[in-house]
C-alpha positions as CSV (number, residue, x, y, z in Angstrom):
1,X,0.0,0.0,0.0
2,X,1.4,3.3,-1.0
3,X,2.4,5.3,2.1
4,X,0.1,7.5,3.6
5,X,0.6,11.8,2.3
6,X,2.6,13.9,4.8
7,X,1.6,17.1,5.6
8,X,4.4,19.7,5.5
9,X,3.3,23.6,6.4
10,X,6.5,24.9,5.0
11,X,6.9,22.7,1.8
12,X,2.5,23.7,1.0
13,X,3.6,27.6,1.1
14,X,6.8,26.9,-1.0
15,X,5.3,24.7,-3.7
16,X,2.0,26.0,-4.2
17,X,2.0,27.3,-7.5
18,X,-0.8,28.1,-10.1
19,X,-0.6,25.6,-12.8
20,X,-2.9,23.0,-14.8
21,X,-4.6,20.1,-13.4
22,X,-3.5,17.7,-16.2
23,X,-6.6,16.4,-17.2
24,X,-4.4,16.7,-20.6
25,X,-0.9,16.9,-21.7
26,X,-0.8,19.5,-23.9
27,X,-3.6,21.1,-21.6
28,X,-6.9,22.6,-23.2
29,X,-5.2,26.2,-23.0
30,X,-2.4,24.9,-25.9
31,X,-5.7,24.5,-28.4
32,X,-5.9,26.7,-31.3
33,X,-8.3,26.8,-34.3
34,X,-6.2,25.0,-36.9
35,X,-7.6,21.5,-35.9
36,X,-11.2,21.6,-37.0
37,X,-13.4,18.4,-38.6
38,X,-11.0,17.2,-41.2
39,X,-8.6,16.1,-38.7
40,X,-11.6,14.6,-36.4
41,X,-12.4,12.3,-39.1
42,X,-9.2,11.5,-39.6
43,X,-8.6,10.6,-36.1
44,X,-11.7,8.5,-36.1
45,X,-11.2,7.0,-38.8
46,X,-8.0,5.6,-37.1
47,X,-9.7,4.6,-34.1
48,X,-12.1,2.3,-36.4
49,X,-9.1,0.6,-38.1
50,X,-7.6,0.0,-34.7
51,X,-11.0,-1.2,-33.3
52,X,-9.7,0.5,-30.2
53,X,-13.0,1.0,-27.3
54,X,-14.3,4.1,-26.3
55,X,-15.4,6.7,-23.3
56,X,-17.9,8.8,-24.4
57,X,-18.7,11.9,-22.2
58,X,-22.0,13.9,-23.0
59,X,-22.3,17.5,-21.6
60,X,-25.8,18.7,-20.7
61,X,-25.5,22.1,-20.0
62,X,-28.9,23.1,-18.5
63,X,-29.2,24.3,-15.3
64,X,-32.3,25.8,-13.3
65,X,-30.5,27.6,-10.5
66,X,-27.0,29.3,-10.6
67,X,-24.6,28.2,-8.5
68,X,-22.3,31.7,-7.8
69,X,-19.1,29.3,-7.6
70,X,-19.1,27.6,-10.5
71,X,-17.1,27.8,-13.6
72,X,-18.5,25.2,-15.6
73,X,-19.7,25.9,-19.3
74,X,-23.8,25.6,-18.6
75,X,-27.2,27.7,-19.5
76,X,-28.9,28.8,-16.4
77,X,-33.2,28.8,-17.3
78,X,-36.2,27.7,-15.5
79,X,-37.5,26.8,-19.2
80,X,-37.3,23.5,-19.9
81,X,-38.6,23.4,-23.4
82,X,-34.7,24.9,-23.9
83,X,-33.5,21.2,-23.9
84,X,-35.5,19.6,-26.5
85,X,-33.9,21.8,-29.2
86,X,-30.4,20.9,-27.6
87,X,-30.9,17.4,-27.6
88,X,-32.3,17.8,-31.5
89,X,-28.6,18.8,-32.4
90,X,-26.9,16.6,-30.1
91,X,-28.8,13.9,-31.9
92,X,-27.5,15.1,-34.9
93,X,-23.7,14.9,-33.7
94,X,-24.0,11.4,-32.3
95,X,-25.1,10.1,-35.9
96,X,-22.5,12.2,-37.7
97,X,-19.7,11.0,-35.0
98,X,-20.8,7.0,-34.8
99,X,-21.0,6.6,-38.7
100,X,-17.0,6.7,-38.9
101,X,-16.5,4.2,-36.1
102,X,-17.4,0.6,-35.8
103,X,-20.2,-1.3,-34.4
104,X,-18.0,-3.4,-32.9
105,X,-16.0,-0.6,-30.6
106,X,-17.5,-1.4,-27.3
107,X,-18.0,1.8,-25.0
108,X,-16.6,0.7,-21.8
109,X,-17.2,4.3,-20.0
110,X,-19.9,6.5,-20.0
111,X,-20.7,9.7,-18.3
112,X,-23.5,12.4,-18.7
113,X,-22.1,15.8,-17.4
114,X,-22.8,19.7,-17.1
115,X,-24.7,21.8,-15.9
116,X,-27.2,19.6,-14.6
117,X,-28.0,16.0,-16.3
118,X,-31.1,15.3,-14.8
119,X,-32.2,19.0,-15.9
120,X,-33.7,16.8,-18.8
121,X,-37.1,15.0,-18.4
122,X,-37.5,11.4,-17.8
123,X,-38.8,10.7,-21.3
124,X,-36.0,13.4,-22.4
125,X,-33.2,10.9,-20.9
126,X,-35.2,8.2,-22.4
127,X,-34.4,9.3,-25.5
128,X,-31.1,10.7,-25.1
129,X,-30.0,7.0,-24.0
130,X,-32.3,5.2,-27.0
131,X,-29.9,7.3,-29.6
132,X,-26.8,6.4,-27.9
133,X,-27.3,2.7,-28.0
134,X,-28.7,2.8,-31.7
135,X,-25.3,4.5,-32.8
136,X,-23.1,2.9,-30.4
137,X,-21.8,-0.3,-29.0
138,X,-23.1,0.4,-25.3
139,X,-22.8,-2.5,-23.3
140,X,-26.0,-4.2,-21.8
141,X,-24.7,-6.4,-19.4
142,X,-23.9,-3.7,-16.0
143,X,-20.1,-4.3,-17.1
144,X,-19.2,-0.9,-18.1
145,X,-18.8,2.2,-16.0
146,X,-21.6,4.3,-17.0
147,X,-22.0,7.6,-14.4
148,X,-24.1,10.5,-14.3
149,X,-24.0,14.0,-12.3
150,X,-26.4,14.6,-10.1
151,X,-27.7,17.2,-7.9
152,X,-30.2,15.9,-5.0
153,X,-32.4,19.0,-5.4
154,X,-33.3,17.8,-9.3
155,X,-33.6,14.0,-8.7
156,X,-35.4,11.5,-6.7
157,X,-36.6,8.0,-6.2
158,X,-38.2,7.5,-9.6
159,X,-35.2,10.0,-11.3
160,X,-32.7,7.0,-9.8
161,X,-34.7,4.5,-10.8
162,X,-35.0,5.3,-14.3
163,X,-31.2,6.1,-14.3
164,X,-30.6,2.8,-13.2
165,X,-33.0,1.1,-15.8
166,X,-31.2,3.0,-18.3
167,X,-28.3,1.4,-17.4
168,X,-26.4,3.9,-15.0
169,X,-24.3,2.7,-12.4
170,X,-22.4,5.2,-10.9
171,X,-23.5,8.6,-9.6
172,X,-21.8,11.7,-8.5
173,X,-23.2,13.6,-6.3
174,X,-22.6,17.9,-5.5
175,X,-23.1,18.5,-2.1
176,X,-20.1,21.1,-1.8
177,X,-21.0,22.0,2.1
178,X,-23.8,21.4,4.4
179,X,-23.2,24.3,6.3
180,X,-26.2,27.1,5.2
181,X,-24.5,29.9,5.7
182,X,-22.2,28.9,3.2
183,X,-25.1,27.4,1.0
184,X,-26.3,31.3,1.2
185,X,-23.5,32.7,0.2
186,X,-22.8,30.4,-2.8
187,X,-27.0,30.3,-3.4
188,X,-26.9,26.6,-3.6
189,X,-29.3,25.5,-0.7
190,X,-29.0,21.9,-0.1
191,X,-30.1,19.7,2.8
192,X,-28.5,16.6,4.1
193,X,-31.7,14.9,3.7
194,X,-32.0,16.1,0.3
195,X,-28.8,14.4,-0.4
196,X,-29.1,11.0,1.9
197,X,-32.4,10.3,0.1
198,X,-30.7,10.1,-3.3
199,X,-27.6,8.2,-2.1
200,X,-30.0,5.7,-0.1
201,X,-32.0,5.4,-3.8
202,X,-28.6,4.5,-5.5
203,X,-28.1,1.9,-2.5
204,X,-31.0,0.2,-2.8
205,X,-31.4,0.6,-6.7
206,X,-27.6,-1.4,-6.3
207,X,-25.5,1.8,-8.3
208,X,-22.1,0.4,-8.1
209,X,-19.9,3.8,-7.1
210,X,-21.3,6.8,-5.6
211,X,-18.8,10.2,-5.6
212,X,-19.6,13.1,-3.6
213,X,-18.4,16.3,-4.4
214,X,-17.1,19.3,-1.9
215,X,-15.7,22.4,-2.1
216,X,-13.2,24.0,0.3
217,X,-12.6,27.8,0.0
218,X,-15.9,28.9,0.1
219,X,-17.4,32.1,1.5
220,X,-17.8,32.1,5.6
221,X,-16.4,28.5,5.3
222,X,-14.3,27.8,8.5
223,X,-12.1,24.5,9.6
224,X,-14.8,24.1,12.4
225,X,-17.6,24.2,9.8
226,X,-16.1,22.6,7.4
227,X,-15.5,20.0,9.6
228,X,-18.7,19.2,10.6
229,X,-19.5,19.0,6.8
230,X,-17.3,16.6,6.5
231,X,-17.9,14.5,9.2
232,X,-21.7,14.3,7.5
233,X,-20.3,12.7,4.1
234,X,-17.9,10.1,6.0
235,X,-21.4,9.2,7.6
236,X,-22.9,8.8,3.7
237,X,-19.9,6.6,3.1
238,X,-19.4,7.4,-0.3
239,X,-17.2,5.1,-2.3
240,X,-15.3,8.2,-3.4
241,X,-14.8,11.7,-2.6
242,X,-13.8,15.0,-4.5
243,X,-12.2,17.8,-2.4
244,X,-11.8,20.7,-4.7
245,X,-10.2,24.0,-4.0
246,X,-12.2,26.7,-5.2
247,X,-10.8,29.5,-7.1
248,X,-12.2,32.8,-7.1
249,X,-11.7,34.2,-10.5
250,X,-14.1,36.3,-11.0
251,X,-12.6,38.4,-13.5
252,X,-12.8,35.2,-15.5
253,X,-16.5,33.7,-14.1
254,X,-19.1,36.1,-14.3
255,X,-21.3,34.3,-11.3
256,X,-18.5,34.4,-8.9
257,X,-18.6,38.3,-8.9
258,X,-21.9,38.1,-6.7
259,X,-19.4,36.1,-3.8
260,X,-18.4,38.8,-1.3
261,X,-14.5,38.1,-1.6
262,X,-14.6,39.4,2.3
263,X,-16.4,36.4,3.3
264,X,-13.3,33.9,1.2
265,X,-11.7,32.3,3.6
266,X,-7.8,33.7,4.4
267,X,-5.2,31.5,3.1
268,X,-4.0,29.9,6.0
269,X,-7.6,29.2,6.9
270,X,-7.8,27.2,3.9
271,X,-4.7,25.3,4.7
272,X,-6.2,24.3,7.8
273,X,-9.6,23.6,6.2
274,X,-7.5,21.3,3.7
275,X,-5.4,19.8,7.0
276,X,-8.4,18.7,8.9
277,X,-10.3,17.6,5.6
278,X,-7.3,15.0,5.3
279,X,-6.7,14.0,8.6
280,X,-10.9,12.9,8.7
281,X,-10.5,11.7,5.3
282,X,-7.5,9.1,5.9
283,X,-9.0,7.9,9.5
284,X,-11.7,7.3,7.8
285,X,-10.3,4.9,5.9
286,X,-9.8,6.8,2.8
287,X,-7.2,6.4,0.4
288,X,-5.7,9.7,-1.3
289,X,-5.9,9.0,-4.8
290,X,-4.4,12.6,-5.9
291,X,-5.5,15.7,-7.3
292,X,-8.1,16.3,-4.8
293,X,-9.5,12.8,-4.9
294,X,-9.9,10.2,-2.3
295,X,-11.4,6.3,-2.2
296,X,-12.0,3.6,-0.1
297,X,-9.3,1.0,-0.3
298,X,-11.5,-1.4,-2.3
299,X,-12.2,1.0,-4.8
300,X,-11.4,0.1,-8.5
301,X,-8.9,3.6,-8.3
302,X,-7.1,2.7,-5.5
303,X,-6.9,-0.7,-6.5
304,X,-5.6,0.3,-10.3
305,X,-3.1,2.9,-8.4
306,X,-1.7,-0.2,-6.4
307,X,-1.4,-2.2,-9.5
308,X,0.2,1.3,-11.3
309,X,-2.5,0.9,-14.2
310,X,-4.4,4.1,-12.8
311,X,-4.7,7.1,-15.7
312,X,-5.9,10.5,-16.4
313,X,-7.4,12.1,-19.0
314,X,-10.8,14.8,-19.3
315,X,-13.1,12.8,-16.8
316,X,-10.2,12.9,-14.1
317,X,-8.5,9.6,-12.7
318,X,-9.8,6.5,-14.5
319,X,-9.3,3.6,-15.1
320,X,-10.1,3.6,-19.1
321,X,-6.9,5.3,-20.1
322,X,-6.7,2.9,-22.9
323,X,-10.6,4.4,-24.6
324,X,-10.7,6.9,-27.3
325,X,-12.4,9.2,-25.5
326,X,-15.6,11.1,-27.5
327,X,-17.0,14.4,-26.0
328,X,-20.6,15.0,-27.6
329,X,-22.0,18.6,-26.6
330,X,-21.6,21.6,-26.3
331,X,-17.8,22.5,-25.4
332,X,-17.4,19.0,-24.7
333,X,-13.4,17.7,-25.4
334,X,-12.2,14.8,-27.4
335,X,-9.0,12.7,-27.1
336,X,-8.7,10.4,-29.8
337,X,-5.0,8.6,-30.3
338,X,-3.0,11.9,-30.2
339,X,-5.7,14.3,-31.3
340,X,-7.6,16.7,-29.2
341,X,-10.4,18.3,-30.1
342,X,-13.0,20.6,-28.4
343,X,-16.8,21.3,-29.5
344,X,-18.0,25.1,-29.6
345,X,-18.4,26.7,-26.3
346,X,-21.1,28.9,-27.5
347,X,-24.9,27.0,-27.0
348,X,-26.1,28.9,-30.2
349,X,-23.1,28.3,-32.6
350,X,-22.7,24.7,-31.6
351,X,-26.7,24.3,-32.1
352,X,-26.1,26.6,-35.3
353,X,-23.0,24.4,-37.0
354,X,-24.9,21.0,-36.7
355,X,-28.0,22.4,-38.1
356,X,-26.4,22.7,-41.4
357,X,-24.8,19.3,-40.8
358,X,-21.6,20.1,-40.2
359,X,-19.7,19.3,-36.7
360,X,-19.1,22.1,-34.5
361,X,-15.4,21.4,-33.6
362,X,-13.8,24.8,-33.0
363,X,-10.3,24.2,-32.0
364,X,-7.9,21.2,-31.3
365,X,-4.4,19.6,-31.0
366,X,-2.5,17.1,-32.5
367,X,0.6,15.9,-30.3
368,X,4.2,15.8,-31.5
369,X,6.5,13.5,-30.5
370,X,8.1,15.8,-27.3
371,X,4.2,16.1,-26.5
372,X,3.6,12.1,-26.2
373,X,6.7,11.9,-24.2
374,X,6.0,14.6,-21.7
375,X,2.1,13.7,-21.7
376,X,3.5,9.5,-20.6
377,X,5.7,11.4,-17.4
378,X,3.2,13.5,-16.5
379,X,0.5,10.4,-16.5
380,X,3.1,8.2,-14.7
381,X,4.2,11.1,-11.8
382,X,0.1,12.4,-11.0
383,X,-1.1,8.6,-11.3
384,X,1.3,6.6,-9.5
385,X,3.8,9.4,-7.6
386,X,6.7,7.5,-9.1
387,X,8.6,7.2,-12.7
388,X,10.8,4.8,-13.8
389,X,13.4,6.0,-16.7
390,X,13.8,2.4,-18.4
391,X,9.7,2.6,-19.3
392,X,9.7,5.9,-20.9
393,X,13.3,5.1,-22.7
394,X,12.1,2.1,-23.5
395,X,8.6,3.4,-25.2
396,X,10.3,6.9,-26.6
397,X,13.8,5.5,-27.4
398,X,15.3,8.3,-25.6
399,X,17.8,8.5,-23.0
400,X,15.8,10.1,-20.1
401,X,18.3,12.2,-18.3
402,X,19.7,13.2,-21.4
403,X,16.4,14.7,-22.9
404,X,15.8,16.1,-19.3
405,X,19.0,17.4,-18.8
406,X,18.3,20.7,-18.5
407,X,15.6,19.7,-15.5
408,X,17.9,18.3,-13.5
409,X,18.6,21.3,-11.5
410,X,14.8,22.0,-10.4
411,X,14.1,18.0,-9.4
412,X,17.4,17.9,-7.6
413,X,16.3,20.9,-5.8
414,X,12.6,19.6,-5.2
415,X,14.3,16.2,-4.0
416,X,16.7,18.2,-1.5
417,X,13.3,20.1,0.0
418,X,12.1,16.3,0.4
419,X,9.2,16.5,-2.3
420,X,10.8,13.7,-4.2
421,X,13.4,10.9,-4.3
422,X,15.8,11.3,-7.5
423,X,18.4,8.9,-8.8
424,X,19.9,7.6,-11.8
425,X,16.9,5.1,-12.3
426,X,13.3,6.8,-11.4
427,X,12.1,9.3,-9.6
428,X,9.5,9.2,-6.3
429,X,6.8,10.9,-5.3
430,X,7.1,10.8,-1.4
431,X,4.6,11.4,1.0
432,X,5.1,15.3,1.8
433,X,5.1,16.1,-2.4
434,X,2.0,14.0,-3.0
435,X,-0.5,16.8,-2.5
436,X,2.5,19.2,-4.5
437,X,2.3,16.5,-7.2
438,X,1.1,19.1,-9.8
439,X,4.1,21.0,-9.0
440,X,6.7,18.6,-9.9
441,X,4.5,17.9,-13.5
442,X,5.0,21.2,-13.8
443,X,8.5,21.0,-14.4
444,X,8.2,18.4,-17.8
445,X,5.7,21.1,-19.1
446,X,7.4,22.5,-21.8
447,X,4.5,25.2,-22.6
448,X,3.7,26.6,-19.2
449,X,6.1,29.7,-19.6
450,X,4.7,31.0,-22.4
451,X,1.2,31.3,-20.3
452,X,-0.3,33.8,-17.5
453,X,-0.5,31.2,-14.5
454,X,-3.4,33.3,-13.4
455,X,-5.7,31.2,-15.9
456,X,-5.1,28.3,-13.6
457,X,-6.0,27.3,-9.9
458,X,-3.4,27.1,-7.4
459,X,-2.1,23.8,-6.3
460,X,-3.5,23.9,-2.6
């Protein structure tokens, strides 16, 4: 079992840059408008010839109530006629995507996302999910992992049930904190009953993996109330947990200019928020995964991190690396072989584009060679907190220290400040630079320089 994470004061306020969260390698800020549809198909045509299987990730962008902290892309209206239009065009993309794949590309992974999935009606999901399986290989048999976002305040008994019968076996729930003067402040009102009755549904309806989301960094949040917040969710026993930081950019996120920055927590009150949350977390019996995650030990991520088969891509730690990964919706992102690709942010344009038939891919990237290299490190260091130099010399033909030479300086000086173990052979997260893990990827990121680190979220 890896060894538990150390907390170390001094190394947090040292290492606690801005930087990405690696849910790629080049990250989403590297795309540019010179990959549009042509290079799609040629990517999925590739995938076909390879018959390699697929994650498909559908983004529902509909919300009925703004949440002021959130930075997600989504459409907040109380009119639900809005989706039906939506779901028209999605339509459209699923029959213009599947046509250049093969029936016989299984879809291990699914996941619906926003906004707010269950925004859509019952008879909407119904035939959201009918088109899916008509175009795609979805498997019938509960083997797959097939999630959905949910927020207790838009589903209940008969919302899980249908979920389920539709062939949903995972669920992640927002819950962010419990506490209601924070719920004020960030206008998301949520009760704990609200949010036990949905998780007692996916019990007894036999869901396979609930997630909980929370946020730390929240207006009038405290350790103490926090806390208690916590102590709540360990009661749910969720199979998994997602601590975020929240970062208050409101100059970027229009809805987080209504949070009263007085009320943000200070940041050593957030360190301590992020202390406690771990110390209740890992006596819990919770396993830091990384990057803000945490599992039970029995959980399919903390077992594939043991076994060093744990990946990352778009959807966060995973277990389905190995998928093509197809993002259907509006700004949704697609990884397929060393192509990304990202759909229109815009609602109207990307409902525009597929009404005259044409996909609404606005911008992309197509790796080089340093990029696959760098991308396998980075996977290796935020998945497993250790890298071994034969593997990636072995898969890249290079001579790692020699393509890294010019590194050497910052990871000797990270490994004299005890964040990592370095020598001629591999290099080791240990336990006081797991929770900096971001900041030793940020080293092999060759693009990072040429970028304001203010359009990313601090590590801590």
């Amino acid at each position: 079992m890896l060894d538990a994470i150390r907390w170390d004061t001094d190394l947090i306020r040292r290492y606690d840059l801005a930087g990405p969260r690696y849910t790629s390698y080049p990250t989403a800020v590297q795309f540019d408008g010179q990959v549009g549809t042509f290079d799609l198909f040629h990517a999925l045509r590739d995938s076909r010839k390879a018959l390699r299987p697929l994650s498909l990730y559908v983004h529902v962008p509909f919300c009925a109530n703004i949440c002021y902290y959130c930075a997600c892309n989504k459409v907040i209206t109380k009119d639900r006629g809005r989706a039906q239009p939506y779901l028209q065009r999605l339509e459209q993309e699923i029959q213009l995507i599947a046509c250049h794949l093969d029936p016989a590309q299984k879809v291990e992974q699914l996941h619906f996302g926003g906004g707010t999935p269950t925004f859509l009606s019952h008879d909407e999901l119904r035939q959201l999910m009918a088109q899916l399986r008509k175009n795609f290989n979805l498997l019938d048999d509960d083997s797959g992992d097939y999630g959905i976002e949910i927020d207790p305040r838009e589903a209940d008994w008969s919302t899980m049930g249908l979920l389920r019968e539709l062939g949903f076996n995972r669920v992640s729930i927002g819950l962010q904190d419990l506490d209601p003067a924070v719920q004020r402040a960030v206008n998301r009102l949520q009760s704990l009953e609200e949010t036990r009755a949905v998780i007692d549904a996916a019990r007894t309806l036999q869901f396979r993996s609930i997630n909980i989301d929370l946020i730390y960094g929240l207006p009038r949040q405290t350790p103490e109330n926090f806390a208690r917040t916590v102590d709540e969710v360990i009661n749910l026993q969720p199979d998994r947990l997602s601590v975020f930081n929240y970062a208050h950019l409101p100059e970027r996120f229009m809805p987080q200019r209504r949070i009263n920055s007085d009320e943000l927590p200070t940041p050593a009150q957030k360190l301590e928020i992020l202390q406690g949350t771990i110390e209740q977390l890992t006596q819990a019996g919770y396993r830091y995964i990384g990057m803000d995650h945490f599992a039970l030990p029995d959980d399919e991520l903390a077992i594939a991190q043991e076994e060093s088969t744990l990946q990352r891509n778009f959807q966060g730690y995973t277990t389905h690396g190995h998928c093509d990964l197809i993002g259907l919706g509006v700004s949704a992102i697609s990884q397929i072989g060393d192509l990304y690709c990202q759909n229109s942010s815009d609602l109207n344009q990307y409902q525009n584009t597929l009404a005259s038939a044409q996909l609404a891919t606005s911008r992309g990237l197509l790796c080089n060679a340093d990029d696959r290299l760098r991308r396998a490190v980075i996977q290796q260091l935020i998945c497993n907190f250790s890298l071994e130099f034969a593997e990636i010399e072995h898969a890249f033909n290079v001579d790692f220290q020699g393509y890294f030479g010019e590194l050497w300086p910052q990871l000797q000086g990270m490994a004299d400040d005890g964040l990592i173990e370095l020598d001629n052979e591999r290099i080791t997260v240990l336990p006081a630079g797991r929770l900096l893990v971001r900041s030793v990827c940020m080293v092999f990121d060759a693009y990072l320089e040429q970028h304001n680190r203010q359009r990313f979220s601090r590590v801590i």
